[in-house]
C-alpha positions, 0 to 999 in steps of 0.5 A, spaced: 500 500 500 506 505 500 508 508 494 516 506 497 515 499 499 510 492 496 504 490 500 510 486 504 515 490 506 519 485 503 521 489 496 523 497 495 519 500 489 526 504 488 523 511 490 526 513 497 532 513 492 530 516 487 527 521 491 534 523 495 538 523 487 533 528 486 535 533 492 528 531 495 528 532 503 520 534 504 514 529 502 507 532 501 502 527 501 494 527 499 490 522 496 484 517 496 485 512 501 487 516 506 487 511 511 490 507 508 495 507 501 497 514 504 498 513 511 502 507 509 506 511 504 506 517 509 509 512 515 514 509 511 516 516 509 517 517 516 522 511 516 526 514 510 528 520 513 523 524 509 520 530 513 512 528 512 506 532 511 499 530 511 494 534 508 488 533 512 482 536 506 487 534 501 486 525 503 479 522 504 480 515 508 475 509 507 474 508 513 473 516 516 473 513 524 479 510 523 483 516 520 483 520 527 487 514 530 492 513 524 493 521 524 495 521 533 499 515 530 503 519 524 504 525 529 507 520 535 512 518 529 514 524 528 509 527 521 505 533 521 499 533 519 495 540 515 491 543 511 492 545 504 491 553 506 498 552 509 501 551 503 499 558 499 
């Protein structure tokens, strides 16, 4: 489900690298599934060195109870969660 790792966690996609080639140190994540395909990108990101932002009204989870718990999560393992506003 993470954009840096297969379902397992067994195999890297290769991005985290290519990120660092590119001089990248700053993710910025939204999406569908942000309960999901998001928060797992958005942890591993965390794990990879990468100072990660959440944005809140730019994710939408499939599971909206649970998404509160995952965001304490995310926080406590160093990530910030924002809203889009904050960008501009």
């Amino acid at each position: 489900y993470s954009a840096f790792y297969d379902m397992d966690h067994s195999k890297s996609t290769g991005l985290a690298g290519y990120l660092r080639e590119k001089g990248v140190t700053v993710l910025y994540l939204a999406g569908l599934a942000g309960d999901i395909c998001v928060f797992e990108t958005a942890m591993d990101s965390l794990r990879e060195g990468f100072d990660t932002y959440f944005i809140r009204d730019a994710t939408r989870p499939l599971d909206a109870a649970r998404m509160a718990e995952l965001l304490q999560r995310l926080v406590a393992a160093g990530g910030k969660v924002i809203e889009s506003e904050r960008l501009f």
